[in-house]
PDB file as gemmi writes it, atoms N, CA and C in Angstrom:
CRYST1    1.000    1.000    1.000  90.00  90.00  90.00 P 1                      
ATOM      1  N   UNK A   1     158.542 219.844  60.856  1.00  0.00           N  
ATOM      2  CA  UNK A   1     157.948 219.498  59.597  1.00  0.00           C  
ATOM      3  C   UNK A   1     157.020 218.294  59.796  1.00  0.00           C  
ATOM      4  N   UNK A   2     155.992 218.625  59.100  1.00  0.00           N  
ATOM      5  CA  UNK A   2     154.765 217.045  58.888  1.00  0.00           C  
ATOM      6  C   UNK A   2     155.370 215.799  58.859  1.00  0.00           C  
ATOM      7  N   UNK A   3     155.081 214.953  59.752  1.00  0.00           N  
ATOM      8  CA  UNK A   3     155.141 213.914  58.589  1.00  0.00           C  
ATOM      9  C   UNK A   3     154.472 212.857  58.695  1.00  0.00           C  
ATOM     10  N   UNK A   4     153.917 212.216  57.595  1.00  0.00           N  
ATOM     11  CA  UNK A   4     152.614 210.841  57.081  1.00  0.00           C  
ATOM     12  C   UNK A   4     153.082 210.282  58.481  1.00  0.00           C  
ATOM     13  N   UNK A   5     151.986 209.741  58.720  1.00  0.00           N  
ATOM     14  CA  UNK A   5     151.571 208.525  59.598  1.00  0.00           C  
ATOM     15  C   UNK A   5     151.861 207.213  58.909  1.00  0.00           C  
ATOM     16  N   UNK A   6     151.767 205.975  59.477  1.00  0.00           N  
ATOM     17  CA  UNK A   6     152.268 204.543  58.959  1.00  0.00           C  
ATOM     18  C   UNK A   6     150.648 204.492  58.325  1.00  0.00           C  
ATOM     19  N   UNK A   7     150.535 203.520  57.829  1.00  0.00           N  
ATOM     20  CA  UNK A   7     148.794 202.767  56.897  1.00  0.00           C  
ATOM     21  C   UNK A   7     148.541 201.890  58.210  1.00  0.00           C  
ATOM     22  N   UNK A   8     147.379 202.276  58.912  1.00  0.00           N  
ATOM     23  CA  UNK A   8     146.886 201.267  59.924  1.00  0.00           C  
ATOM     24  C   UNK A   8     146.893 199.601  58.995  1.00  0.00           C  
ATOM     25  N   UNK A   9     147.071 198.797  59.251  1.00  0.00           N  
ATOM     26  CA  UNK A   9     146.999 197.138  58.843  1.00  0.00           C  
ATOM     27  C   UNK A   9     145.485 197.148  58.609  1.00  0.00           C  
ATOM     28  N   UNK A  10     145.246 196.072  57.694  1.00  0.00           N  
ATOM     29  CA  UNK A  10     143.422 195.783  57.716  1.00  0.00           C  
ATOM     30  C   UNK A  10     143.579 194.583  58.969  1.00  0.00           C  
ATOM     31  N   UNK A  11     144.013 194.061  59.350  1.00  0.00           N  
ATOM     32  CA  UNK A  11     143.448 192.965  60.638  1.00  0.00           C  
ATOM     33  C   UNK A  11     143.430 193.984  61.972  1.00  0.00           C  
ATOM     34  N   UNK A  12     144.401 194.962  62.147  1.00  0.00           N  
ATOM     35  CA  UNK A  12     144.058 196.109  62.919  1.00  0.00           C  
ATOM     36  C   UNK A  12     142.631 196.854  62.872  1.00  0.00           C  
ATOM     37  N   UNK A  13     142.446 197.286  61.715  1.00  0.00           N  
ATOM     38  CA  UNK A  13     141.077 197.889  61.708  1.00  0.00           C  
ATOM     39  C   UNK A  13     140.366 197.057  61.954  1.00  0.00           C  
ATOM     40  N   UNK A  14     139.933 195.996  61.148  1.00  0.00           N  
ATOM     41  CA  UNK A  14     139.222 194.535  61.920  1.00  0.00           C  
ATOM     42  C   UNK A  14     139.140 194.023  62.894  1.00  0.00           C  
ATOM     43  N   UNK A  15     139.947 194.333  63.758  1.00  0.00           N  
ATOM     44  CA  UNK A  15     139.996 193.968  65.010  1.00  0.00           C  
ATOM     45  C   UNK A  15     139.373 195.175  65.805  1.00  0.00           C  
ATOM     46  N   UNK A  16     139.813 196.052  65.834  1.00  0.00           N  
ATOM     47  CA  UNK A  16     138.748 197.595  66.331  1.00  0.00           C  
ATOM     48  C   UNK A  16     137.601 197.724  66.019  1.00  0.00           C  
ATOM     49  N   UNK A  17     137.007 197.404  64.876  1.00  0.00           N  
ATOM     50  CA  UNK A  17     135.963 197.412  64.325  1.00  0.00           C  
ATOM     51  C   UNK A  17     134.784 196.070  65.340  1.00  0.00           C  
ATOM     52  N   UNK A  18     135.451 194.754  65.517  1.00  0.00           N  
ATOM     53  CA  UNK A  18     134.855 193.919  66.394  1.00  0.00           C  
ATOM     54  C   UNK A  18     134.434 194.156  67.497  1.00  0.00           C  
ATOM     55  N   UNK A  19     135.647 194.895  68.512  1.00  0.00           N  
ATOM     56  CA  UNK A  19     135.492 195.260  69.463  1.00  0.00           C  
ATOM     57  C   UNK A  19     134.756 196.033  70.038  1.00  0.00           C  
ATOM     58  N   UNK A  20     134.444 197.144  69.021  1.00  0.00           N  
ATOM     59  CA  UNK A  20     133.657 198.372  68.890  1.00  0.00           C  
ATOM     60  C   UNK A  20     132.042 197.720  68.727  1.00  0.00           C  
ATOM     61  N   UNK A  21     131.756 196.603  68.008  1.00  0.00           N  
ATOM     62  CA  UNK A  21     130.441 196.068  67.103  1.00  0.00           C  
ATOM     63  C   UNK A  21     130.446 195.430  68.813  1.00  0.00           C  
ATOM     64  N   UNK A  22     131.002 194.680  69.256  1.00  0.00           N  
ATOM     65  CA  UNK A  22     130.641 193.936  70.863  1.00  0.00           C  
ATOM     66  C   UNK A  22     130.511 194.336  71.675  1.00  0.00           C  
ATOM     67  N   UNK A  23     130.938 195.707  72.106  1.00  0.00           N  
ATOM     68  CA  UNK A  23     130.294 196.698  72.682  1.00  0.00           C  
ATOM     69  C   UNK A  23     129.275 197.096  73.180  1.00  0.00           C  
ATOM     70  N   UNK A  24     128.823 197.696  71.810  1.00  0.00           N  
ATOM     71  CA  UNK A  24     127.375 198.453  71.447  1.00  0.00           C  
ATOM     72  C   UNK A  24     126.749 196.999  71.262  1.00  0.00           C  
ATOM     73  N   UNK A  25     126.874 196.212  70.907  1.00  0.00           N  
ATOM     74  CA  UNK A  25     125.648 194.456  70.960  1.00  0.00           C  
ATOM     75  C   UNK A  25     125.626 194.670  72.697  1.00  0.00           C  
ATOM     76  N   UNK A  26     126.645 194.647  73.901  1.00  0.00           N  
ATOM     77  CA  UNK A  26     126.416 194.766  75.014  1.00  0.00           C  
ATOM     78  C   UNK A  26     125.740 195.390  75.381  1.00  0.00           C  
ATOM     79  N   UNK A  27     126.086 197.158  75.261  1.00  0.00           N  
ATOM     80  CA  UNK A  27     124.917 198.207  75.682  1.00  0.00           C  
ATOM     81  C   UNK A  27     123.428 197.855  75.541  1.00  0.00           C  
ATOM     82  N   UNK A  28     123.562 197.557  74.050  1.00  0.00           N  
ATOM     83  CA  UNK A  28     122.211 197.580  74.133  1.00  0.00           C  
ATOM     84  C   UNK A  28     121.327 196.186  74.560  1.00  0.00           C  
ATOM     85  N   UNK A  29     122.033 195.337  74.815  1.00  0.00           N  
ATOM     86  CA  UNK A  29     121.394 193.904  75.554  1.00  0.00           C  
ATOM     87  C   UNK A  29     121.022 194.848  76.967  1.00  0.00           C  
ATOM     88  N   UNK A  30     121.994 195.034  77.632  1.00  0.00           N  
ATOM     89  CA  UNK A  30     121.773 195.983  79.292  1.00  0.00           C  
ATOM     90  C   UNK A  30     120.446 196.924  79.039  1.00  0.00           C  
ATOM     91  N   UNK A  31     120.639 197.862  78.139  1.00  0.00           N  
ATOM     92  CA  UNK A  31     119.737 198.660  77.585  1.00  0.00           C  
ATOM     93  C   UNK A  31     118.090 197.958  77.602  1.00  0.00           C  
ATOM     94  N   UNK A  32     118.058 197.214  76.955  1.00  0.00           N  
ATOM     95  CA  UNK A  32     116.541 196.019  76.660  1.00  0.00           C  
ATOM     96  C   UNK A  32     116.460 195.405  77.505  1.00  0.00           C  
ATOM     97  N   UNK A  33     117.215 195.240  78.376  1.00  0.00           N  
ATOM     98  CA  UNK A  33     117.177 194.413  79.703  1.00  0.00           C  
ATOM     99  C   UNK A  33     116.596 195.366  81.005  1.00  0.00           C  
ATOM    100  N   UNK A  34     116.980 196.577  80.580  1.00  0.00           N  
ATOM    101  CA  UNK A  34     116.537 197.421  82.015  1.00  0.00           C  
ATOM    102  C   UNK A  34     114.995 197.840  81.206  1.00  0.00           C  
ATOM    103  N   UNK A  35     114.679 198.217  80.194  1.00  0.00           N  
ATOM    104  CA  UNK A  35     113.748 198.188  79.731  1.00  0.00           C  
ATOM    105  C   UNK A  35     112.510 197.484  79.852  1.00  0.00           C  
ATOM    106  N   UNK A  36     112.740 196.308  79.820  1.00  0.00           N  
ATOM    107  CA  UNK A  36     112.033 195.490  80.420  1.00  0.00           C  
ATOM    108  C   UNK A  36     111.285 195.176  81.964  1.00  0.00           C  
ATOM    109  N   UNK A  37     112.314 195.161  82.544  1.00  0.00           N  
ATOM    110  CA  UNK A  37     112.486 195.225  83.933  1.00  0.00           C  
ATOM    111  C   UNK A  37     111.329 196.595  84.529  1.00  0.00           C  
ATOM    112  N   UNK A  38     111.783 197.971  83.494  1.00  0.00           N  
ATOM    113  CA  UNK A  38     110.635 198.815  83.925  1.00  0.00           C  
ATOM    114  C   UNK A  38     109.239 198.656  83.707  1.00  0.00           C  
ATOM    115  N   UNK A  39     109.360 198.274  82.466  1.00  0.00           N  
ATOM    116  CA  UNK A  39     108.061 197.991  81.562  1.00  0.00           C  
ATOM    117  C   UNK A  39     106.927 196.807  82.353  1.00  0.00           C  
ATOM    118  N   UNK A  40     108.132 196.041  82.905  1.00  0.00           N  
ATOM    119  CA  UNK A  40     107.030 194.956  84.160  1.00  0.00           C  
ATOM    120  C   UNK A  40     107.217 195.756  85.318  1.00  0.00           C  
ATOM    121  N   UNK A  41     107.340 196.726  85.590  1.00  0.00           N  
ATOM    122  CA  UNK A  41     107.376 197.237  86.840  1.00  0.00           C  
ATOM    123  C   UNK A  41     107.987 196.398  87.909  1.00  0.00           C  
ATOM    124  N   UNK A  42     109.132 196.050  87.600  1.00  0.00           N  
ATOM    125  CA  UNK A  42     110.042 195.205  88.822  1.00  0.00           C  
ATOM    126  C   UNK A  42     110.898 195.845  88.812  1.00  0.00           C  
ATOM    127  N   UNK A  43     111.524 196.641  88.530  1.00  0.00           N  
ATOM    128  CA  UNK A  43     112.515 197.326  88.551  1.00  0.00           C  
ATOM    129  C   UNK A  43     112.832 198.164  89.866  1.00  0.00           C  
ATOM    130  N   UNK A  44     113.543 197.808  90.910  1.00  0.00           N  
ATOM    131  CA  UNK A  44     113.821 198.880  92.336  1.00  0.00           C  
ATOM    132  C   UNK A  44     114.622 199.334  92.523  1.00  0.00           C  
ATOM    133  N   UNK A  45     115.765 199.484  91.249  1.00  0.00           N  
ATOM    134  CA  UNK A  45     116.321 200.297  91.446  1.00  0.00           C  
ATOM    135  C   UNK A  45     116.751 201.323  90.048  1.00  0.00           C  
ATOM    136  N   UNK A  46     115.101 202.063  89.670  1.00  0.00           N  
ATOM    137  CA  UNK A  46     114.992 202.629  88.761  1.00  0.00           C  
ATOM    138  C   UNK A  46     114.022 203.857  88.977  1.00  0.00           C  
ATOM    139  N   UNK A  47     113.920 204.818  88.329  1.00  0.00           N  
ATOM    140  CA  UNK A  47     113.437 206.351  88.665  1.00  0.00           C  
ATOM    141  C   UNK A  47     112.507 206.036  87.416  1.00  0.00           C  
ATOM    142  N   UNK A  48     111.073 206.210  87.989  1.00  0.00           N  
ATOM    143  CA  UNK A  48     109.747 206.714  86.823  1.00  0.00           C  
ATOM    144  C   UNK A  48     109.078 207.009  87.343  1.00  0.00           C  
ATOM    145  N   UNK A  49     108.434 208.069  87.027  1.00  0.00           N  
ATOM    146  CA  UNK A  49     107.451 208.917  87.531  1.00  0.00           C  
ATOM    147  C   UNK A  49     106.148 207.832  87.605  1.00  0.00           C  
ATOM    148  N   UNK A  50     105.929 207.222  86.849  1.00  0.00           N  
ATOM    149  CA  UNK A  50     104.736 206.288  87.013  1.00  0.00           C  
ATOM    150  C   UNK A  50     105.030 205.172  88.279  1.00  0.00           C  
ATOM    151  N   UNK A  51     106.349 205.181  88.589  1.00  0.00           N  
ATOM    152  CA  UNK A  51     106.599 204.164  90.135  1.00  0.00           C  
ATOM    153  C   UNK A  51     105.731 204.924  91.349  1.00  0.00           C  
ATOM    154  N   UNK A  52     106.462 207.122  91.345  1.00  0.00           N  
ATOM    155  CA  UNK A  52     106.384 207.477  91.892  1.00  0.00           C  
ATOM    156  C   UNK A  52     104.938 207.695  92.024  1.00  0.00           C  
ATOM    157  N   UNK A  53     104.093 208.082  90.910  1.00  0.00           N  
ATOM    158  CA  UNK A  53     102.572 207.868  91.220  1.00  0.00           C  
ATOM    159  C   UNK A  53     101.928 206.778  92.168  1.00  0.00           C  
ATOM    160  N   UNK A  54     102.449 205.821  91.482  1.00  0.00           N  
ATOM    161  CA  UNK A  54     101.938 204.307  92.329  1.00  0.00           C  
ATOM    162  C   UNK A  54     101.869 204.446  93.500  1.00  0.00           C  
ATOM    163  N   UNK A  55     102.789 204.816  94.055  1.00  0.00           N  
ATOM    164  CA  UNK A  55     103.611 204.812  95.780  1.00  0.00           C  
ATOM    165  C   UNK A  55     102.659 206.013  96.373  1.00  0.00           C  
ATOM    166  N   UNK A  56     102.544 207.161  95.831  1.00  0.00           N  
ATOM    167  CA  UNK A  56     101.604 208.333  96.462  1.00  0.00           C  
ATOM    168  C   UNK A  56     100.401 207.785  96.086  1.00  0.00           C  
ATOM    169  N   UNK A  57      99.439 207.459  95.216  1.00  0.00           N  
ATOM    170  CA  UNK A  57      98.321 206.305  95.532  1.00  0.00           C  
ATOM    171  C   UNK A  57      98.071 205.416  96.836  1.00  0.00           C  
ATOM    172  N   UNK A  58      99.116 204.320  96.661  1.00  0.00           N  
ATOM    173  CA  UNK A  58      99.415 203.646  97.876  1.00  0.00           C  
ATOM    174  C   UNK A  58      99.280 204.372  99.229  1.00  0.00           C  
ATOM    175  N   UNK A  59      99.931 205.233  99.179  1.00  0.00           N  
ATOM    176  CA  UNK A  59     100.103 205.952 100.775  1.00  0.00           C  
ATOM    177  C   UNK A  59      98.650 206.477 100.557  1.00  0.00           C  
ATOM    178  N   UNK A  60      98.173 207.478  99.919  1.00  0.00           N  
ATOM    179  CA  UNK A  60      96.775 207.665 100.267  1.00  0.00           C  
ATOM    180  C   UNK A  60      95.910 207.369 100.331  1.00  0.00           C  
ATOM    181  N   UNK A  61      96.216 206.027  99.817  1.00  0.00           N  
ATOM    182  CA  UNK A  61      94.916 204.636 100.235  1.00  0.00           C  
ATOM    183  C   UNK A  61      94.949 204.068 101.806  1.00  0.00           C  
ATOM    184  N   UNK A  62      96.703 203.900 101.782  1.00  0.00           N  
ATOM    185  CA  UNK A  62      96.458 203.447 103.097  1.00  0.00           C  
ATOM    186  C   UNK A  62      96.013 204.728 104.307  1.00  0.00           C  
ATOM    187  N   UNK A  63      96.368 206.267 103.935  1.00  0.00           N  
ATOM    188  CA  UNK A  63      95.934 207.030 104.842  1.00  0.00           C  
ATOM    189  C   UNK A  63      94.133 206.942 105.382  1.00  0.00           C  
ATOM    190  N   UNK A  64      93.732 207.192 104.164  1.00  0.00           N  
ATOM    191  CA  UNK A  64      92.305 206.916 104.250  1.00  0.00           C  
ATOM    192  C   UNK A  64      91.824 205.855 104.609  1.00  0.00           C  
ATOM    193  N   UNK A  65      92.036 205.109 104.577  1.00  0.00           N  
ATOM    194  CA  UNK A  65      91.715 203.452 105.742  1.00  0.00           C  
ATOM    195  C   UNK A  65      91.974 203.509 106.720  1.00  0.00           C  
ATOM    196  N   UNK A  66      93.036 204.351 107.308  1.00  0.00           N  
ATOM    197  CA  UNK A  66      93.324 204.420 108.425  1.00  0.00           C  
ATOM    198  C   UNK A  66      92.876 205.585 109.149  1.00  0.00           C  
ATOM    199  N   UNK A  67      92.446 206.731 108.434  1.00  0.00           N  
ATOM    200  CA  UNK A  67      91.300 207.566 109.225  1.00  0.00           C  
ATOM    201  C   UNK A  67      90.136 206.946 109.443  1.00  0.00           C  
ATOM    202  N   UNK A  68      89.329 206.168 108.203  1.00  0.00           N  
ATOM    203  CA  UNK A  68      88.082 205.639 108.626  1.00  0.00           C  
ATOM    204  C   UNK A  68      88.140 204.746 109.894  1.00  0.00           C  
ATOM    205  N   UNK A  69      88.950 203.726 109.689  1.00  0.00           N  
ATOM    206  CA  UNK A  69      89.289 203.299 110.802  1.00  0.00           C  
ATOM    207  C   UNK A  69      88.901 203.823 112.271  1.00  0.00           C  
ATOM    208  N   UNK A  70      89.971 205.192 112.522  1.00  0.00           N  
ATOM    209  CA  UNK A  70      89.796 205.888 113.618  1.00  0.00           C  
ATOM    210  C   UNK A  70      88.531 206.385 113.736  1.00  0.00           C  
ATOM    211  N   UNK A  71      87.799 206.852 112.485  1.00  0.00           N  
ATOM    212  CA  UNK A  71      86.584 207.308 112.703  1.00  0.00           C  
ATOM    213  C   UNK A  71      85.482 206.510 112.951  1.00  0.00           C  
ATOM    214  N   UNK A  72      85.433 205.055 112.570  1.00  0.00           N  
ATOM    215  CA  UNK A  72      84.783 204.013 113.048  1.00  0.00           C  
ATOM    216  C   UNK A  72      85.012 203.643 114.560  1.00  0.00           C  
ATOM    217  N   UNK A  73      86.462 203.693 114.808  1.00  0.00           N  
ATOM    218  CA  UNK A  73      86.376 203.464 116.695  1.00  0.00           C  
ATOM    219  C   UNK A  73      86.260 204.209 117.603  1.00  0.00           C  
ATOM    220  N   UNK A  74      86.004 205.615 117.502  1.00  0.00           N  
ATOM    221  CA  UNK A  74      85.726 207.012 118.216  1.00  0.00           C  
ATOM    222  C   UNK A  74      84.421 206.682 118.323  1.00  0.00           C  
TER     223      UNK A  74                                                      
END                                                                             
């Protein structure tokens, strides 16, 4: 047979309720914090396709300097 549950206390719920609110204030500090970090592009240990552009730029800048190069000392 059923039977009722006790009435949670209000300093119980109040107290869950804090814990829960300090939390999510954490996440999302970490959250705005890695945000940032991408947004200045310092971030190294983070996945964006706009890093990965950068880096294949890079390499094909430096490839091409370094053929002319060879083709200047031949």
């Amino acid at each position: 047979m059923a039977v009722p549950k006790k009435r949670t206390s209000v300093s119980k719920k109040r107290i869950r309720k804090k814990n829960w609110i300090k939390q999510a204030k954490l996440e999302a500090t970490k959250a705005l914090s890695l945000g940032k970090s991408v947004d200045t592009r310092k971030s190294k240990f983070f996945y964006s396709p706009y890093m990965e552009t950068e880096i294949l730029k890079r390499s094909m800048k430096n490839l091409r300097q370094n053929k002319m190069l060879n083709l200047k000392m031949n």
